[in-house]
PDB file of N, CA, C and O in Angstrom:
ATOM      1  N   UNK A   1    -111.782   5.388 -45.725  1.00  0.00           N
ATOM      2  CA  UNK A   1    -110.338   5.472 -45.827  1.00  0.00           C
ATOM      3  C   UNK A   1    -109.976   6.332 -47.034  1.00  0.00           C
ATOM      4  O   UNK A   1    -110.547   6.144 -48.108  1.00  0.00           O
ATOM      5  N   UNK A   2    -108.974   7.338 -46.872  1.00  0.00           N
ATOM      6  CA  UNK A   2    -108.365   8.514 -47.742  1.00  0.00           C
ATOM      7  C   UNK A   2    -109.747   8.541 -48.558  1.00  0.00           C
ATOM      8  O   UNK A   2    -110.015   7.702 -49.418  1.00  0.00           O
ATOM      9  N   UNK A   3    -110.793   9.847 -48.109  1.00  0.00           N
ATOM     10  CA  UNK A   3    -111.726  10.118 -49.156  1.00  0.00           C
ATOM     11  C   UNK A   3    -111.508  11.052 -49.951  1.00  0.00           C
ATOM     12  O   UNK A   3    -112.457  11.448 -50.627  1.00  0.00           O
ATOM     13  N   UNK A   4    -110.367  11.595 -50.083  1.00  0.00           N
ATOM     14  CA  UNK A   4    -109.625  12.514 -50.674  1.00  0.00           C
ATOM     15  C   UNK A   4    -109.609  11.560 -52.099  1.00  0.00           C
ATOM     16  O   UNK A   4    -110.042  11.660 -53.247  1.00  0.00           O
ATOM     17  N   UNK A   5    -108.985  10.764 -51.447  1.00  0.00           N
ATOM     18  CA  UNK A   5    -108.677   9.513 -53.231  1.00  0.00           C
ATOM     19  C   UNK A   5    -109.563   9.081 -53.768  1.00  0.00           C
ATOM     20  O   UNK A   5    -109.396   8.570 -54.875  1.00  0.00           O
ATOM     21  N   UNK A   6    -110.815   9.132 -53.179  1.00  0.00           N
ATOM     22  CA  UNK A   6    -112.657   7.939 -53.419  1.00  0.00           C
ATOM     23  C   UNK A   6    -112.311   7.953 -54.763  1.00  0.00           C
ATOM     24  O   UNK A   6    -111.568   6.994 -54.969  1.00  0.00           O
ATOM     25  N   UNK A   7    -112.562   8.780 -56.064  1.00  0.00           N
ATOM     26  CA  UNK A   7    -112.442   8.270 -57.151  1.00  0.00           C
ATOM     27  C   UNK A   7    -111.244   8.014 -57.755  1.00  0.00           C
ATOM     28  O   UNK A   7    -111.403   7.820 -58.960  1.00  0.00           O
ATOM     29  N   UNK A   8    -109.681   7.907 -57.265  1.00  0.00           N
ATOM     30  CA  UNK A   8    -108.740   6.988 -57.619  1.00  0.00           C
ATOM     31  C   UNK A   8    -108.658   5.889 -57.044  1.00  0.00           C
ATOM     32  O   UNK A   8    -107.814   5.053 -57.367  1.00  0.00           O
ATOM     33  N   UNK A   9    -109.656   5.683 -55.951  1.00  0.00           N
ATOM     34  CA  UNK A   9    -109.599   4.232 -55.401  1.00  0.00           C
ATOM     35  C   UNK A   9    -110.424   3.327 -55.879  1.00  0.00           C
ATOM     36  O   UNK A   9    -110.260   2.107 -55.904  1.00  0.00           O
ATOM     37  N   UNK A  10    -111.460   4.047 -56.319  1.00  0.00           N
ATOM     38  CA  UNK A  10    -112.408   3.146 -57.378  1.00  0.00           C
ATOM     39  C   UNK A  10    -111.904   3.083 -58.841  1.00  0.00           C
ATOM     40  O   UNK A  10    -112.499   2.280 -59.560  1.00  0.00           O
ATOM     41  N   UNK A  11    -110.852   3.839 -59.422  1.00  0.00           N
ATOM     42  CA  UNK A  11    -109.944   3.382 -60.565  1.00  0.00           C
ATOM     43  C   UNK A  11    -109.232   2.395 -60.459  1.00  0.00           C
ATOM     44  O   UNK A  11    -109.185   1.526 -61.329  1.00  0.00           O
ATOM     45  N   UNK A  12    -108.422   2.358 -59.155  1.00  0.00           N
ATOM     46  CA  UNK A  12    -106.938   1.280 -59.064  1.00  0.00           C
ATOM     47  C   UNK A  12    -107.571   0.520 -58.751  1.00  0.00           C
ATOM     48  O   UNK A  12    -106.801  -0.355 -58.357  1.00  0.00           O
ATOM     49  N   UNK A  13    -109.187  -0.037 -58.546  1.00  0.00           N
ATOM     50  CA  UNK A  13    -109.964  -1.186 -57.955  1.00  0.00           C
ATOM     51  C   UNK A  13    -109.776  -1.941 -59.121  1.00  0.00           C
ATOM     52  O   UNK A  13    -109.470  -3.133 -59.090  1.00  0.00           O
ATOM     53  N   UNK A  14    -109.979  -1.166 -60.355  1.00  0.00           N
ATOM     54  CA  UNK A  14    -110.624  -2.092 -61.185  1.00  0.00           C
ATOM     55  C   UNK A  14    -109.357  -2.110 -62.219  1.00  0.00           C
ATOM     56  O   UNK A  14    -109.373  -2.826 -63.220  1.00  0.00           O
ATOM     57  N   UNK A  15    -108.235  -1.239 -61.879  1.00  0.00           N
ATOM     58  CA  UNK A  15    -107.482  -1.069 -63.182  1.00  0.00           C
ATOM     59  C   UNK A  15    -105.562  -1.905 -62.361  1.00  0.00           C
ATOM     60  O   UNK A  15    -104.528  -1.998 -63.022  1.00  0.00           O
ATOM     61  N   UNK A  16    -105.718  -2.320 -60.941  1.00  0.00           N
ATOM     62  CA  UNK A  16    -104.571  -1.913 -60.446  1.00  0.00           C
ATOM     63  C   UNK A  16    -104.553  -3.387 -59.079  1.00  0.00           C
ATOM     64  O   UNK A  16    -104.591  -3.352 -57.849  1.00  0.00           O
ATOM     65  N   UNK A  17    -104.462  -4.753 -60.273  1.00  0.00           N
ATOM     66  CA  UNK A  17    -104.776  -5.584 -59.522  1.00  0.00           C
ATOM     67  C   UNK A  17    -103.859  -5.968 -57.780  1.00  0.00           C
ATOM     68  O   UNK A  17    -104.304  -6.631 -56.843  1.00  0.00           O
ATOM     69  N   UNK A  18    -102.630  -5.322 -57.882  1.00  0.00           N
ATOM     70  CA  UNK A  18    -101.921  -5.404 -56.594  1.00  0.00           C
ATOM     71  C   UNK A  18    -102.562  -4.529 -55.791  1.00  0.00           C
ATOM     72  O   UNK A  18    -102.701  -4.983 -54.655  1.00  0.00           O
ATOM     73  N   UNK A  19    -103.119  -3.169 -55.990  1.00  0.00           N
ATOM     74  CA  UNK A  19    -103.651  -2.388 -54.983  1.00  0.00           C
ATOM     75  C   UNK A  19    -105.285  -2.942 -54.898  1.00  0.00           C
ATOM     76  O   UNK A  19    -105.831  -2.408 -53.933  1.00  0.00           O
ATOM     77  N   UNK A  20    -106.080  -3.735 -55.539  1.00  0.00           N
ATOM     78  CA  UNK A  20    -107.185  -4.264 -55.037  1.00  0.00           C
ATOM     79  C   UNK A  20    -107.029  -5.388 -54.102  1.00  0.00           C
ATOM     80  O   UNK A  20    -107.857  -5.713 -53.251  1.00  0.00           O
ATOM     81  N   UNK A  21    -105.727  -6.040 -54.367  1.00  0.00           N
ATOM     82  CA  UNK A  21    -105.757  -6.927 -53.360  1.00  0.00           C
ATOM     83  C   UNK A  21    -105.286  -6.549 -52.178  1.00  0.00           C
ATOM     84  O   UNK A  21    -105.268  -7.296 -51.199  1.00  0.00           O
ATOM     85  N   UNK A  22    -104.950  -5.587 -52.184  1.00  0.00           N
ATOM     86  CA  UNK A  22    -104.020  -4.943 -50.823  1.00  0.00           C
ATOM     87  C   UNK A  22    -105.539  -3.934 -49.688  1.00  0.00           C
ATOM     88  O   UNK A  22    -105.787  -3.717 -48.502  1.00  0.00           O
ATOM     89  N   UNK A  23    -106.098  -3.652 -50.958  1.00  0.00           N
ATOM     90  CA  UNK A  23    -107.701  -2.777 -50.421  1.00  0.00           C
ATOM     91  C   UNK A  23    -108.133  -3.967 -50.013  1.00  0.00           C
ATOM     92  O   UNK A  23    -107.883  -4.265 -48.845  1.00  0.00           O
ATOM     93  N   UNK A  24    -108.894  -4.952 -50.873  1.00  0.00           N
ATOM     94  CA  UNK A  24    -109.275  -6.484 -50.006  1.00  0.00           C
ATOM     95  C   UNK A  24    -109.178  -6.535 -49.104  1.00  0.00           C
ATOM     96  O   UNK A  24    -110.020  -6.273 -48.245  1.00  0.00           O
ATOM     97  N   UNK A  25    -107.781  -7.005 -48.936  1.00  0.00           N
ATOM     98  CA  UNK A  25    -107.104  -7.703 -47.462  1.00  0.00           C
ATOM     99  C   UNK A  25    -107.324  -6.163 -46.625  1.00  0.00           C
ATOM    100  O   UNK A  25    -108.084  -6.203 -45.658  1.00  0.00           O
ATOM    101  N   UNK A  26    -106.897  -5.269 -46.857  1.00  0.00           N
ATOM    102  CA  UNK A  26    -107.551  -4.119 -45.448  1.00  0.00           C
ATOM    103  C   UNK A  26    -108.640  -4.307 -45.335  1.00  0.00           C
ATOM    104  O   UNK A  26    -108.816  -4.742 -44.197  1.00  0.00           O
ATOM    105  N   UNK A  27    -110.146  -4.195 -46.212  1.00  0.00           N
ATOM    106  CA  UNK A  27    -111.168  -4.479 -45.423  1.00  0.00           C
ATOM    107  C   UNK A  27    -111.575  -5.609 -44.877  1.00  0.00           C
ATOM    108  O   UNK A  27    -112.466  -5.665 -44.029  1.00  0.00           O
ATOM    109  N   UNK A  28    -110.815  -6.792 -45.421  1.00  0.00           N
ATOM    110  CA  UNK A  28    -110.882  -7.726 -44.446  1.00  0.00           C
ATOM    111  C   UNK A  28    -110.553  -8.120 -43.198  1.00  0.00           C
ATOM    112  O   UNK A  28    -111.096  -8.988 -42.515  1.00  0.00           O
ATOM    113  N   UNK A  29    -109.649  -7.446 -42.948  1.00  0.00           N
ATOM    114  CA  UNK A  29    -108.547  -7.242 -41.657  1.00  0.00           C
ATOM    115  C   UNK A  29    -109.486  -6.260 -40.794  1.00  0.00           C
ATOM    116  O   UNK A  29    -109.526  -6.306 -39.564  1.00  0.00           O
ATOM    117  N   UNK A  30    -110.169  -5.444 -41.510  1.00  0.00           N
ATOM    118  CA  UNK A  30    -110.804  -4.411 -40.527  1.00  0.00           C
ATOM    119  C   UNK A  30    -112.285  -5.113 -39.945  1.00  0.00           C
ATOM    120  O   UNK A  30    -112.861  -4.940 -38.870  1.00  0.00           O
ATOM    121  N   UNK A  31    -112.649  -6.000 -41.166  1.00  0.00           N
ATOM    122  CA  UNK A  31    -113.950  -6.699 -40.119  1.00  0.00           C
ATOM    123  C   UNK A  31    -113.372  -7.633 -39.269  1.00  0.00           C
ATOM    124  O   UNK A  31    -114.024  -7.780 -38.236  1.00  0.00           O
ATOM    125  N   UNK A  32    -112.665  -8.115 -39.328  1.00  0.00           N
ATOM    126  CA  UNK A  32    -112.216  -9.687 -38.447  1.00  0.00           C
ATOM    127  C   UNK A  32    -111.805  -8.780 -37.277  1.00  0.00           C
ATOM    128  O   UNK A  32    -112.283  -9.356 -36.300  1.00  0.00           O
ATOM    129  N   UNK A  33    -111.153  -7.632 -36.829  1.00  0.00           N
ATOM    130  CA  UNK A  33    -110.738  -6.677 -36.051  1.00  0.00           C
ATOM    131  C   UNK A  33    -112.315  -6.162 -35.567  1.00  0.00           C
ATOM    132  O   UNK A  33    -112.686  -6.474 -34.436  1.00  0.00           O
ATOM    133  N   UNK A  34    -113.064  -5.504 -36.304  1.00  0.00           N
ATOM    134  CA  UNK A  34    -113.922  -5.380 -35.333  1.00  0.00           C
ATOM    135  C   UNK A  34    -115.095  -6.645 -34.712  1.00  0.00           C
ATOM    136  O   UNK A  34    -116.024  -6.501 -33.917  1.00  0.00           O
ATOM    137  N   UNK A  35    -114.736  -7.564 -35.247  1.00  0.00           N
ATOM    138  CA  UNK A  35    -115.434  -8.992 -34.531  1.00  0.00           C
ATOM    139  C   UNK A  35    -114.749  -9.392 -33.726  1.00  0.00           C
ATOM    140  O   UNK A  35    -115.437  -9.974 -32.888  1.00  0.00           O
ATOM    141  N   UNK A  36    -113.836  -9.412 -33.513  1.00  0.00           N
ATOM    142  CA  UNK A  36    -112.978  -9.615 -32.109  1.00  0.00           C
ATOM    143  C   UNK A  36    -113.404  -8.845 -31.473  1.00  0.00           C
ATOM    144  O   UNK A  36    -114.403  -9.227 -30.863  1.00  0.00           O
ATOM    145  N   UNK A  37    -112.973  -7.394 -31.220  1.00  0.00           N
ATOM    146  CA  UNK A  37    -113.108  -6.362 -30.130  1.00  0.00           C
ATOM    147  C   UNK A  37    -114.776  -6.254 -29.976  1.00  0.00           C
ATOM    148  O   UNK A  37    -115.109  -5.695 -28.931  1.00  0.00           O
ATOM    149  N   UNK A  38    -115.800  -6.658 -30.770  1.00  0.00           N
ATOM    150  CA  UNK A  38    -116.861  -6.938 -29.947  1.00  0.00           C
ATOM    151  C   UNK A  38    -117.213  -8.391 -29.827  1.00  0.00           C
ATOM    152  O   UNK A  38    -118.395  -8.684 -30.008  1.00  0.00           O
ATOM    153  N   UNK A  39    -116.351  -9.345 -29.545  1.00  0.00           N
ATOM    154  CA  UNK A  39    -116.530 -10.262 -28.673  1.00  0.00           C
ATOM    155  C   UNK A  39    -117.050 -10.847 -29.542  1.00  0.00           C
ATOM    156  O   UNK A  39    -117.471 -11.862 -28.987  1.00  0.00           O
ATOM    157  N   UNK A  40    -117.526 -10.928 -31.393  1.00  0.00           N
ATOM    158  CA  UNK A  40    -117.935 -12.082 -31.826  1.00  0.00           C
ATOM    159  C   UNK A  40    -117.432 -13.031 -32.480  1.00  0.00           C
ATOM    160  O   UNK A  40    -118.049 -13.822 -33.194  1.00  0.00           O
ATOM    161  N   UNK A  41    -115.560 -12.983 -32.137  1.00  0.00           N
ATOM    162  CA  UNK A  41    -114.352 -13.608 -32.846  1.00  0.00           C
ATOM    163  C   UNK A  41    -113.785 -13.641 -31.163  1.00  0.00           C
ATOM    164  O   UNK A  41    -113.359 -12.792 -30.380  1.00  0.00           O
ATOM    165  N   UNK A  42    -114.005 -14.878 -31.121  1.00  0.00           N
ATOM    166  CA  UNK A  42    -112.740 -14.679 -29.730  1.00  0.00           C
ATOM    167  C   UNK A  42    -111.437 -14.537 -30.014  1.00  0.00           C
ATOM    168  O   UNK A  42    -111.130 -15.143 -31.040  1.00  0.00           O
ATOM    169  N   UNK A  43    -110.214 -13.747 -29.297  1.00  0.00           N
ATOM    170  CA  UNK A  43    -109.384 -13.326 -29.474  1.00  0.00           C
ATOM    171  C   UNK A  43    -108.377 -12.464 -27.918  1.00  0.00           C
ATOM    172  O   UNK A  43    -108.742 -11.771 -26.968  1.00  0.00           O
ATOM    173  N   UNK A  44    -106.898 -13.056 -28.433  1.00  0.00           N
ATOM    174  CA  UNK A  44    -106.611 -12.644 -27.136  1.00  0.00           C
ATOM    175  C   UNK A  44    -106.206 -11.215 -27.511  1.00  0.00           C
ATOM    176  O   UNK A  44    -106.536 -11.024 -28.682  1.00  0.00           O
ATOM    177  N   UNK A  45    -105.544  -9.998 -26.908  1.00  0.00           N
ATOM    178  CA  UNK A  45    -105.204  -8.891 -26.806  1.00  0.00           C
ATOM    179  C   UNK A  45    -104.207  -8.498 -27.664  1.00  0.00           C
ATOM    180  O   UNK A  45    -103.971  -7.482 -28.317  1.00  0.00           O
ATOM    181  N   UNK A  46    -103.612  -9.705 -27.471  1.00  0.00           N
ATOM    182  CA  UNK A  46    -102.323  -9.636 -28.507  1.00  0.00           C
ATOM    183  C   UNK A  46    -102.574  -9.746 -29.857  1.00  0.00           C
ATOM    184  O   UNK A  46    -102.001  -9.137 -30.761  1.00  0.00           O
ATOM    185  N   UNK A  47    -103.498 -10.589 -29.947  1.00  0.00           N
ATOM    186  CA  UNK A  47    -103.722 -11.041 -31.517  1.00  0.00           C
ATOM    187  C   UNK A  47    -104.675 -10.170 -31.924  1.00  0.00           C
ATOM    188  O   UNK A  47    -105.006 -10.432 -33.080  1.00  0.00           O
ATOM    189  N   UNK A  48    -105.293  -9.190 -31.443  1.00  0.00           N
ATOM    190  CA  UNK A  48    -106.008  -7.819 -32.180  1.00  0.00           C
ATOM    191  C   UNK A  48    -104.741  -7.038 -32.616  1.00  0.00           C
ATOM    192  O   UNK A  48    -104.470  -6.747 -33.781  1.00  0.00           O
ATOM    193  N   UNK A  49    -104.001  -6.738 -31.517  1.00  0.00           N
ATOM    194  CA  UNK A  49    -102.707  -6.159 -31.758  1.00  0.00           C
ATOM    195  C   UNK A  49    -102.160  -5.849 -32.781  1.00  0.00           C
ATOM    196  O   UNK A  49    -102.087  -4.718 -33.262  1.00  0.00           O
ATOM    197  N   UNK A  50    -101.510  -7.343 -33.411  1.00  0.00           N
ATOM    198  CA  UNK A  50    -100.707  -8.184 -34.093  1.00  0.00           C
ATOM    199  C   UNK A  50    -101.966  -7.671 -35.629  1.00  0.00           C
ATOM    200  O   UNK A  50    -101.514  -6.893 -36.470  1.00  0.00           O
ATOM    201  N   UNK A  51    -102.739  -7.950 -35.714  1.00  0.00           N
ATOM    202  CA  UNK A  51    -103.784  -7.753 -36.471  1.00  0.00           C
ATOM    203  C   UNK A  51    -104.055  -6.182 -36.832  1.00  0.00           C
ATOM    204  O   UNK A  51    -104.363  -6.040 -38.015  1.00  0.00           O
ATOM    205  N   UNK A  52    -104.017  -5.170 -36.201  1.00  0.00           N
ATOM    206  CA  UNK A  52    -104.014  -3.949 -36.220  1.00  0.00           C
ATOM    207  C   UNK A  52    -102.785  -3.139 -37.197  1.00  0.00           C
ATOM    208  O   UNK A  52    -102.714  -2.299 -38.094  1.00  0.00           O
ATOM    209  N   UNK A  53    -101.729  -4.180 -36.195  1.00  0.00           N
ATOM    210  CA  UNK A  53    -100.251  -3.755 -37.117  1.00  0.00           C
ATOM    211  C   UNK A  53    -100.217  -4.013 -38.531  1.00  0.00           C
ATOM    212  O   UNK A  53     -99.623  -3.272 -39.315  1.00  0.00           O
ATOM    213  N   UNK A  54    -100.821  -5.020 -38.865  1.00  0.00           N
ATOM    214  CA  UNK A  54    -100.588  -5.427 -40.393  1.00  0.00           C
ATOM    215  C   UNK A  54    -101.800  -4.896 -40.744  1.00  0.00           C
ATOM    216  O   UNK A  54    -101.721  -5.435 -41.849  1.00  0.00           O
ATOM    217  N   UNK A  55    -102.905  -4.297 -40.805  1.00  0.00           N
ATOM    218  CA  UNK A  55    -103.886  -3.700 -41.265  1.00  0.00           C
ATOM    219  C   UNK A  55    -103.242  -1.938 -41.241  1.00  0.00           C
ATOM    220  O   UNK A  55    -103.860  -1.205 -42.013  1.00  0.00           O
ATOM    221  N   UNK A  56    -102.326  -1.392 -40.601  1.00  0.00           N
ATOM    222  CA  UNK A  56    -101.745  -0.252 -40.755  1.00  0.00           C
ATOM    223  C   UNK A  56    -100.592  -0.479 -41.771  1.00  0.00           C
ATOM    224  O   UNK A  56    -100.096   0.564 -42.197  1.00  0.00           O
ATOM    225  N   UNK A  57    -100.128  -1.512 -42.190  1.00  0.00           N
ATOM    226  CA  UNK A  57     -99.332  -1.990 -42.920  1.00  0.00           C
ATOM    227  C   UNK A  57     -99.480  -1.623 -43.851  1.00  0.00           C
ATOM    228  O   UNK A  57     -98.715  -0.831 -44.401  1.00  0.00           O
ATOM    229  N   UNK A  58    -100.753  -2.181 -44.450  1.00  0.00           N
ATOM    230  CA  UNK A  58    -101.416  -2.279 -45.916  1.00  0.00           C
ATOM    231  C   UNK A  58    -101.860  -0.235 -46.025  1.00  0.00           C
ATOM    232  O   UNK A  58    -101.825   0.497 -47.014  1.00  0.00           O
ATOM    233  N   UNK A  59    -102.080  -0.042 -45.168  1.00  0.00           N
ATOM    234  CA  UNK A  59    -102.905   1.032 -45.280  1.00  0.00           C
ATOM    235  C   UNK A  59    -101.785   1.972 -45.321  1.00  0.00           C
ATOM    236  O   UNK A  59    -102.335   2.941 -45.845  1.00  0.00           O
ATOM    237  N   UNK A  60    -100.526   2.332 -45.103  1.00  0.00           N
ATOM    238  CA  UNK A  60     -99.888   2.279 -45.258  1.00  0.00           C
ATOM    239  C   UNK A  60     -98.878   2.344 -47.128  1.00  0.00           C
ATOM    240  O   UNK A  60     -98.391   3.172 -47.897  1.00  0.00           O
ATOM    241  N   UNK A  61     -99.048   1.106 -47.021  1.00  0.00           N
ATOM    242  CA  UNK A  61     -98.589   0.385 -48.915  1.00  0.00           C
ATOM    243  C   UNK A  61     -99.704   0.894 -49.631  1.00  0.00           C
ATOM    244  O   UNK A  61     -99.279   1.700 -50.460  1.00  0.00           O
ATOM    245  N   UNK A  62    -101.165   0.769 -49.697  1.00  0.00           N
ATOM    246  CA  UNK A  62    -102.093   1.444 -50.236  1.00  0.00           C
ATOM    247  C   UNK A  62    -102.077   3.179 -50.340  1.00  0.00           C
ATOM    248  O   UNK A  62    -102.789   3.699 -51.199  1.00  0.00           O
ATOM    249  N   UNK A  63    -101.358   3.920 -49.562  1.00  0.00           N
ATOM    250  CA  UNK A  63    -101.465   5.367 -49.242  1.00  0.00           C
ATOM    251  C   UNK A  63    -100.347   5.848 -50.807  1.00  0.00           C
ATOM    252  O   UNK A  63    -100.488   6.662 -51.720  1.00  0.00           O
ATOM    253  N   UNK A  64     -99.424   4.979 -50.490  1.00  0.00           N
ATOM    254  CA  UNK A  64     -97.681   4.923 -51.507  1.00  0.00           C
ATOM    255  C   UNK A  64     -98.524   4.738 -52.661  1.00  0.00           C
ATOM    256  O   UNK A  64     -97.794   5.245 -53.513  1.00  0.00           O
ATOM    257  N   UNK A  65     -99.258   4.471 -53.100  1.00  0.00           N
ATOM    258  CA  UNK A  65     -99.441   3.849 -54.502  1.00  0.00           C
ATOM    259  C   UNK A  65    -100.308   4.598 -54.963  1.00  0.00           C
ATOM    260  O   UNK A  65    -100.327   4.744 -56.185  1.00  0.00           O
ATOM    261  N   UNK A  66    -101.497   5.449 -53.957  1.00  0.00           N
ATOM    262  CA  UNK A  66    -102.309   6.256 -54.446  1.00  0.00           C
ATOM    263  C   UNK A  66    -101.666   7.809 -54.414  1.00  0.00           C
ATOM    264  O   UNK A  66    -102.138   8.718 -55.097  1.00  0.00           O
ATOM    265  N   UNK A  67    -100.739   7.940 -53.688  1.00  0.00           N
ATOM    266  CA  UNK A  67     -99.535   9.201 -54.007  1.00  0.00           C
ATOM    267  C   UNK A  67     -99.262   9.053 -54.889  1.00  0.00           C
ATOM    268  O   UNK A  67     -99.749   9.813 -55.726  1.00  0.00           O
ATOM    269  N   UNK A  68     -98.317   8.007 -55.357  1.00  0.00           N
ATOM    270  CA  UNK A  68     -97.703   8.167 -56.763  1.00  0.00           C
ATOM    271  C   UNK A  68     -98.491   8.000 -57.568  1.00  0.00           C
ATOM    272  O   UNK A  68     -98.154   8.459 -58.660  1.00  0.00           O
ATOM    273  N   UNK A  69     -99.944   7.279 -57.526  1.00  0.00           N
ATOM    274  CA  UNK A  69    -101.149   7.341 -59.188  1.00  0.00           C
ATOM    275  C   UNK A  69    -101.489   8.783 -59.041  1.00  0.00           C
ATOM    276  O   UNK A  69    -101.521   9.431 -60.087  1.00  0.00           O
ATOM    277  N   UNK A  70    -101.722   9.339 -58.031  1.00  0.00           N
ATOM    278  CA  UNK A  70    -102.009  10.851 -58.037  1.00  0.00           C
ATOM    279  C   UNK A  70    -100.568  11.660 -58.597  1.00  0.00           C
ATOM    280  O   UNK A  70    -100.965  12.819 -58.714  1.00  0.00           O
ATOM    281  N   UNK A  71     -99.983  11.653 -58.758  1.00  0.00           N
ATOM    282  CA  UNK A  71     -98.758  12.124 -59.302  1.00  0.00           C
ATOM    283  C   UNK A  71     -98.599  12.326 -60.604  1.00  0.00           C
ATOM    284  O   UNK A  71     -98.610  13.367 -61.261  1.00  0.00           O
ATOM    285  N   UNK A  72     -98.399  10.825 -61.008  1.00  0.00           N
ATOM    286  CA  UNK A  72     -98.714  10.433 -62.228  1.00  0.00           C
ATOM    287  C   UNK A  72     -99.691  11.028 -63.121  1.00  0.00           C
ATOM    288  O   UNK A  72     -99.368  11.552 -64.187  1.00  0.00           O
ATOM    289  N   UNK A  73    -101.384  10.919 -62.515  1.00  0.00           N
ATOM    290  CA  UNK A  73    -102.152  11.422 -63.097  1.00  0.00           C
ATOM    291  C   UNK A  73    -102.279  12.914 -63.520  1.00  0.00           C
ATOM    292  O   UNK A  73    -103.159  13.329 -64.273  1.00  0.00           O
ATOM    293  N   UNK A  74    -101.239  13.727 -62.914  1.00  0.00           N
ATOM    294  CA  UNK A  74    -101.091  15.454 -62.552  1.00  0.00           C
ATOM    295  C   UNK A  74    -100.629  15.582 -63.866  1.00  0.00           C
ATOM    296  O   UNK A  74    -100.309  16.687 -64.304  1.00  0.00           O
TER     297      UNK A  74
END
């Protein structure tokens, strides 16, 4: 995810406790998402869905924050 940012994302990891928890919860959202869709989380259609949306969410709120630290940092 954005490897453009790899070393501001490993800054705001350690320096930028709202955007680590927001990175967290996306990679968490992204394994529980792919354990469903291969069948080792049962799950109905909807609730990958529903799950997808708020994992574009974050990813999303994470994109805003590494724009403006890239900004900032200019």
């Amino acid at each position: 995810m954005f490897p453009e940012f790899r070393d501001l994302i490993s800054q705001l990891k350690t320096e930028d406790s709202r955007f680590s928890r927001l990175f967290d919860k996306h990679n968490e959202l992204d394994q529980q998402i792919k354990n469903m869709e291969a069948h080792i989380t049962p799950a109905t259609p909807l609730e990958i869905e529903t799950l997808k949306k708020e994992k574009l969410q974050l990813k999303d709120e994470l994109y805003v924050i590494l724009k403006s630290a890239s900004v900032s940092a200019d």
